[in-house]
KESEGU-680934 format. One record per residue (C-alpha): residue number from 1; y, x, z. Coordinates in steps of 0.02 Angstrom, whole numbers, m for minus. Layout:
BEGIN
{resi: NUM&py: Y&px: X&pz: Z} $
...
END
This chain:
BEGIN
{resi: 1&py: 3381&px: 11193&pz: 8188} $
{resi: 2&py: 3298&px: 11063&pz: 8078} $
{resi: 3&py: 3147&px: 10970&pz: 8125} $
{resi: 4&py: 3043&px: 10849&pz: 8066} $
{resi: 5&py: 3016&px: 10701&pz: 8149} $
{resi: 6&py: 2970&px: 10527&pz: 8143} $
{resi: 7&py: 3042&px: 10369&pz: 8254} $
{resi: 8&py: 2928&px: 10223&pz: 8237} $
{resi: 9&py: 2908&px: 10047&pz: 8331} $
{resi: 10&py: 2710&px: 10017&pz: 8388} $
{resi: 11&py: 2628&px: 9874&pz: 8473} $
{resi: 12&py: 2526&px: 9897&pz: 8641} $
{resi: 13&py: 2375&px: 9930&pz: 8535} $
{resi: 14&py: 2436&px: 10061&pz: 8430} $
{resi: 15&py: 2481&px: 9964&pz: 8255} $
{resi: 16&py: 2650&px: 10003&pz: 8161} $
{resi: 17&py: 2631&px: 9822&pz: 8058} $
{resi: 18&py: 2546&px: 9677&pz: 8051} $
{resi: 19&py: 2405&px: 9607&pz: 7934} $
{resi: 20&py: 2441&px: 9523&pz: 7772} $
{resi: 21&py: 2580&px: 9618&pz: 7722} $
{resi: 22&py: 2696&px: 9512&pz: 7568} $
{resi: 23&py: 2848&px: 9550&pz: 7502} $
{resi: 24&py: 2901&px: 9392&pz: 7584} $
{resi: 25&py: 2859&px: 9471&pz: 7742} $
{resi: 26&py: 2834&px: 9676&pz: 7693} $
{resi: 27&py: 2793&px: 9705&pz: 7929} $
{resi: 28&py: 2664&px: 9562&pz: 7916} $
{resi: 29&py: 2600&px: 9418&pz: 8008} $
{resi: 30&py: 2674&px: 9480&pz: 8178} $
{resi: 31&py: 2745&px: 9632&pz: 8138} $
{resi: 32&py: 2929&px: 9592&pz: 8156} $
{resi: 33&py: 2901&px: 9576&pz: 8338} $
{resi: 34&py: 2889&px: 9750&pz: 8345} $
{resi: 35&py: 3076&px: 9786&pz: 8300} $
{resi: 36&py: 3171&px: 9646&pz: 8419} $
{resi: 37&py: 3201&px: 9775&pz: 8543} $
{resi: 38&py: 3293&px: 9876&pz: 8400} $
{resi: 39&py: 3379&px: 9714&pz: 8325} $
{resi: 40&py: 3458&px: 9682&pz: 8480} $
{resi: 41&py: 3565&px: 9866&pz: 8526} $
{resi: 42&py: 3739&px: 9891&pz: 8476} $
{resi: 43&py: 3675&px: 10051&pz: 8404} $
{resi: 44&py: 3563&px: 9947&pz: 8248} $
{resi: 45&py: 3699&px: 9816&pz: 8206} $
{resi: 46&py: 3842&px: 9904&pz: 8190} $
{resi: 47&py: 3749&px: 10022&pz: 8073} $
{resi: 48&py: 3703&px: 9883&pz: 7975} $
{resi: 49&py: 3891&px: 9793&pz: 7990} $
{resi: 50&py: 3858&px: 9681&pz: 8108} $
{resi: 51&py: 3935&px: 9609&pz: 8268} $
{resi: 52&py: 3883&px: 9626&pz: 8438} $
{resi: 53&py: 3712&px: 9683&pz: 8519} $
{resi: 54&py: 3692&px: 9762&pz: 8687} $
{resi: 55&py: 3756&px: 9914&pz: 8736} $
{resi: 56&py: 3618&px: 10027&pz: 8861} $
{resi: 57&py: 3470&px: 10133&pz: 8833} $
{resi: 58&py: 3400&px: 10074&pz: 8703} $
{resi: 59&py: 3539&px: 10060&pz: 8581} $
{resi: 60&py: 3579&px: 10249&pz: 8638} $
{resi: 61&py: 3422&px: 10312&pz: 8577} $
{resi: 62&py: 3452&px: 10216&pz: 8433} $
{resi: 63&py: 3654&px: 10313&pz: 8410} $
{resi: 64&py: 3564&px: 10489&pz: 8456} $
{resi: 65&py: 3411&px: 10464&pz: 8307} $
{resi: 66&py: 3551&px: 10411&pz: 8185} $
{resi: 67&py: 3652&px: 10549&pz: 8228} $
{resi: 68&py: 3523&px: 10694&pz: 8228} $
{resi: 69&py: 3451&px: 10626&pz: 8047} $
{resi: 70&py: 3508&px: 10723&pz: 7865} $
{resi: 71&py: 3387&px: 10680&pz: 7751} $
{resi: 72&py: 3229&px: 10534&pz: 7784} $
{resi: 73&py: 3072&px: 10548&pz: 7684} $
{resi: 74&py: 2945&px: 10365&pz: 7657} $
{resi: 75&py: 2818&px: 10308&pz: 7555} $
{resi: 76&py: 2845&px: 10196&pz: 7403} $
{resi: 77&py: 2778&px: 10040&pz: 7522} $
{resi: 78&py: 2918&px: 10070&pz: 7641} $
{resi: 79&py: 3053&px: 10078&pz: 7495} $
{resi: 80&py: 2988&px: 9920&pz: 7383} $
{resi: 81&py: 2826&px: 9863&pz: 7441} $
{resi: 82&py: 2766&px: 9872&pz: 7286} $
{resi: 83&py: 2652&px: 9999&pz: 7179} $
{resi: 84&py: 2613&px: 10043&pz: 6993} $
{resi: 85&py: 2762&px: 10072&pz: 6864} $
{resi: 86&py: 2922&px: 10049&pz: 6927} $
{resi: 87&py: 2976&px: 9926&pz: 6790} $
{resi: 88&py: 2828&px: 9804&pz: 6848} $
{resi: 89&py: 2920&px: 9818&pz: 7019} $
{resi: 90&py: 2995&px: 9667&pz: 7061} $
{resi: 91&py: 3079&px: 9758&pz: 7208} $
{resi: 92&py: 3116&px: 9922&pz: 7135} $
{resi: 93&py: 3290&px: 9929&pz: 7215} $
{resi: 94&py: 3231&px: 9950&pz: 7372} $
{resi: 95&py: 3241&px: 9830&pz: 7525} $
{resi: 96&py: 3413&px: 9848&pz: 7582} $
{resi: 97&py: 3554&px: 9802&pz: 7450} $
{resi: 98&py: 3676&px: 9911&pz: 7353} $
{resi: 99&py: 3744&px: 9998&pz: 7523} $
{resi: 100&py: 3576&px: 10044&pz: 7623} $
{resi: 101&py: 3601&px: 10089&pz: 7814} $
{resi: 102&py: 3543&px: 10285&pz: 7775} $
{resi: 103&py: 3721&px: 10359&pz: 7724} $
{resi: 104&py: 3617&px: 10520&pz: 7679} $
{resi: 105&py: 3471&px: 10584&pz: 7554} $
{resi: 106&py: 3305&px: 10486&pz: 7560} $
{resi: 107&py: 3157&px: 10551&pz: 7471} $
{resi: 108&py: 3020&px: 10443&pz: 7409} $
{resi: 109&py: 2857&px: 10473&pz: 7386} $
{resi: 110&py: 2766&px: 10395&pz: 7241} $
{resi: 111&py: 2644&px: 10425&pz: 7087} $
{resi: 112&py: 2768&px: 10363&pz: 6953} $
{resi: 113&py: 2917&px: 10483&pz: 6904} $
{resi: 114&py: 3109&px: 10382&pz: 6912} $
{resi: 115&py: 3253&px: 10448&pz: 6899} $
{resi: 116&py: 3368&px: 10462&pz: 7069} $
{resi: 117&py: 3431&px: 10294&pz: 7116} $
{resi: 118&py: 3631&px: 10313&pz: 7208} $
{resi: 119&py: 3670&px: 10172&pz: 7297} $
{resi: 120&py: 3828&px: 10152&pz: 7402} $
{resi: 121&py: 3876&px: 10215&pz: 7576} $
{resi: 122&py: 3803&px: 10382&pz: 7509} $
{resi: 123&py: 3652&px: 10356&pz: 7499} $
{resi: 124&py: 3531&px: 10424&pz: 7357} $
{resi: 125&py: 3360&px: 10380&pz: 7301} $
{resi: 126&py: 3261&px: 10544&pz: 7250} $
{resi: 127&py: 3069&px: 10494&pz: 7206} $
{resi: 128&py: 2943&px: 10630&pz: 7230} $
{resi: 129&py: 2788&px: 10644&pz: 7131} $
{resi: 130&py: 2725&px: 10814&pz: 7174} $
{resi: 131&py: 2686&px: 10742&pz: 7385} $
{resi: 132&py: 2736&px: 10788&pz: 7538} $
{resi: 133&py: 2784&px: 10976&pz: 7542} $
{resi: 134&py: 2875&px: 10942&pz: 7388} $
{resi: 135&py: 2958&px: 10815&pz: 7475} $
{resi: 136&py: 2993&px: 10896&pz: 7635} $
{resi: 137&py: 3080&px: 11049&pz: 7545} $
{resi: 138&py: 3206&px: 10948&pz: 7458} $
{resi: 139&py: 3223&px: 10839&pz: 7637} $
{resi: 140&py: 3267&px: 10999&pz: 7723} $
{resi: 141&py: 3382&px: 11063&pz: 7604} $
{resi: 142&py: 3472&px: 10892&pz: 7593} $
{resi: 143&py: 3466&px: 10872&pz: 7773} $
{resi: 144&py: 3598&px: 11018&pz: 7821} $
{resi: 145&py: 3530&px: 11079&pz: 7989} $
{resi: 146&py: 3502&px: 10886&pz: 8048} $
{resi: 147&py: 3318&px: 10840&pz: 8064} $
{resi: 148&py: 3204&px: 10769&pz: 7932} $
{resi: 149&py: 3159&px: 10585&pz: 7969} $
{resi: 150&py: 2975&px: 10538&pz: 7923} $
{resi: 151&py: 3005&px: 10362&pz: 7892} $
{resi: 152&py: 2850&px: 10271&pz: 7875} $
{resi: 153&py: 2746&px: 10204&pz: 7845} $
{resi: 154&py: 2594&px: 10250&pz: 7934} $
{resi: 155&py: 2478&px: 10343&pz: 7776} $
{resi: 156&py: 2644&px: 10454&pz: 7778} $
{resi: 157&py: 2660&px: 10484&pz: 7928} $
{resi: 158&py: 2471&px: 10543&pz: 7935} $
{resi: 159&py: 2469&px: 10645&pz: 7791} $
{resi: 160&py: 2621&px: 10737&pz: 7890} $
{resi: 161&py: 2536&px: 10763&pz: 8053} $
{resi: 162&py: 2352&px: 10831&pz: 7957} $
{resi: 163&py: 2470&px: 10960&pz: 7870} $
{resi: 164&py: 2538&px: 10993&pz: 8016} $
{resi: 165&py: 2708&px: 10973&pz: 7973} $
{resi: 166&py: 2790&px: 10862&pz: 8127} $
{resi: 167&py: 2870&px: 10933&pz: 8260} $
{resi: 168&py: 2920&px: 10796&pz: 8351} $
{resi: 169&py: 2881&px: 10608&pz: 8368} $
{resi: 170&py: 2952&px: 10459&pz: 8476} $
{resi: 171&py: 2842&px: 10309&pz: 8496} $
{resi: 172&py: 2956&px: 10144&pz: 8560} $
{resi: 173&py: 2820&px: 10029&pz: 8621} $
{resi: 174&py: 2850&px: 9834&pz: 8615} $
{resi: 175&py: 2756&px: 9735&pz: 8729} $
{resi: 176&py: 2674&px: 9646&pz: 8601} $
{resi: 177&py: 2455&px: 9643&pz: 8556} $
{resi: 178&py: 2435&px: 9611&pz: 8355} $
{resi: 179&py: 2273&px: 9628&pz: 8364} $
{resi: 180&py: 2246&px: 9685&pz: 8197} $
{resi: 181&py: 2363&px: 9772&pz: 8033} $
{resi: 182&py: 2409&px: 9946&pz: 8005} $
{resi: 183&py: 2363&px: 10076&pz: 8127} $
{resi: 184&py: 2495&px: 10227&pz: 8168} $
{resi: 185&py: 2359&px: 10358&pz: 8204} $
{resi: 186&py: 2196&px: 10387&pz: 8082} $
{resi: 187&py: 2113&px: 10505&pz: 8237} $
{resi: 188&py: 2204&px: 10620&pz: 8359} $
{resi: 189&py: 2383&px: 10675&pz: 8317} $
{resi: 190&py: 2338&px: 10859&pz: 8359} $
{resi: 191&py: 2399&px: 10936&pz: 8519} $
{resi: 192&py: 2543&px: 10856&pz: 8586} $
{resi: 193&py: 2656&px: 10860&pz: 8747} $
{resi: 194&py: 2764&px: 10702&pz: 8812} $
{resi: 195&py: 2942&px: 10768&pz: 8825} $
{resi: 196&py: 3015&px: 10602&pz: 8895} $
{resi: 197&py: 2981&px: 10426&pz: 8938} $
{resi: 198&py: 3127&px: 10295&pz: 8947} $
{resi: 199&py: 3093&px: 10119&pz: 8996} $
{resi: 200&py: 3200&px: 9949&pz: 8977} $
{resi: 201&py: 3157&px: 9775&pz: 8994} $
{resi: 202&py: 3123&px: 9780&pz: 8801} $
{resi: 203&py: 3029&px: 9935&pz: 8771} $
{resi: 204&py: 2934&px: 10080&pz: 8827} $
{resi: 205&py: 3023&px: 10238&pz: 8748} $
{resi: 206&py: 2919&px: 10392&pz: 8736} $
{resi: 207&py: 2949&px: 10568&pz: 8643} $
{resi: 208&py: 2817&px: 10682&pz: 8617} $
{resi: 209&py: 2822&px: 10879&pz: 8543} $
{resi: 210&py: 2665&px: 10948&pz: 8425} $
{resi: 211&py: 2592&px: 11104&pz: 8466} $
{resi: 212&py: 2564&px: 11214&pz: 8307} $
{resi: 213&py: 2673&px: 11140&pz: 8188} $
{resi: 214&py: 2739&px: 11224&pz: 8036} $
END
């Protein structure tokens, strides 16, 4: 059965990204810190071609979210970092290349209409102007029975949780205080219930269910 989900890296005091957020650095001042837990598995390189990493929990987590995904959803900050018309976009490819890591449907949410962008690996660009159920309907069509991946960033993954859309979140918690930048929660998530904790010398990885989703 398909749910919808999102899988997100947060600092000890609850931010999903640094301040000062630039193109040259889109997590900001601090934010990368966050993800060197997730740079390090097996799981993370070999999706992205590369050699090596460490085998153990918290590249498995990282092999059983890859596996359970069909489709992701993310705002138009998480795919460019930019905003306005696409053609001012200096990004408007995306972040990752010609073959992305996805290998499935991603759906992006924006104000400006584009035509669907296929990149290689099988992965394809669809960019949603009419928001988030919209969004999620072509997700969970695309996604086959797999889950639906909220991907970020955080004013996504809020307007999820206030329709009450998630079902399921996991929070990986990197020992790491930024003090300041983009917050994961605006309020209470709703009702939730911790369904399991895993801990390694890198990260604190917990997965919670939402009570009265839709």
């Amino acid at each position: 059965m398909t749910k919808v989900v999102f899988d997100v890296s947060v600092s000890l005091d609850g931010f999903l990204a640094g301040p000062d957020a630039t193109l040259e650095q889109p997590l900001g001042a601090g934010g990368e810190e966050l993800h060197e837990w997730l740079l390090a598995t097996r799981g993370f390189r070999e999706r992205h071609g590369l050699e090596g990493g460490d085998a153990g929990p918290d590249s498995d987590l990282v092999d059983e979210h890859v596996r359970a995904t069909g489709a992701t959803i993310m705002g138009r900050r998480m795919f460019s970092g930019g905003e306005g018309p696409w053609e001012e976009d200096p990004n408007a490819r995306g972040w990752w290349g010609d073959d992305p890591p996805f290998h499935h449907s991603v759906f992006v949410l924006t104000h400006h209409a584009r035509e669907p962008l296929v990149m290689g690996g099988g992965t394809t660009f669809t960019f949603v102007t009419d928001g988030v159920e919209a969004a999620l309907a072509g997700a969970r069509e695309a996604a086959g029975g797999k889950n639906v991946a909220i991907g970020g960033g955080a004013n996504v993954i809020q307007q999820f949780l206030q329709a009450g859309l998630v079902d399921e979140f996991q929070l990986h918690v990197a020992p790491v205080l930024l003090g300041a930048g983009v917050p994961l929660f605006d309020g209470p998530p709703g009702r939730v219930e911790r369904t399991r904790l895993i801990g390694s010398p890198a990260a604190v990885h917990l997965r919670y269910a939402v009570a009265g989703s839709r």
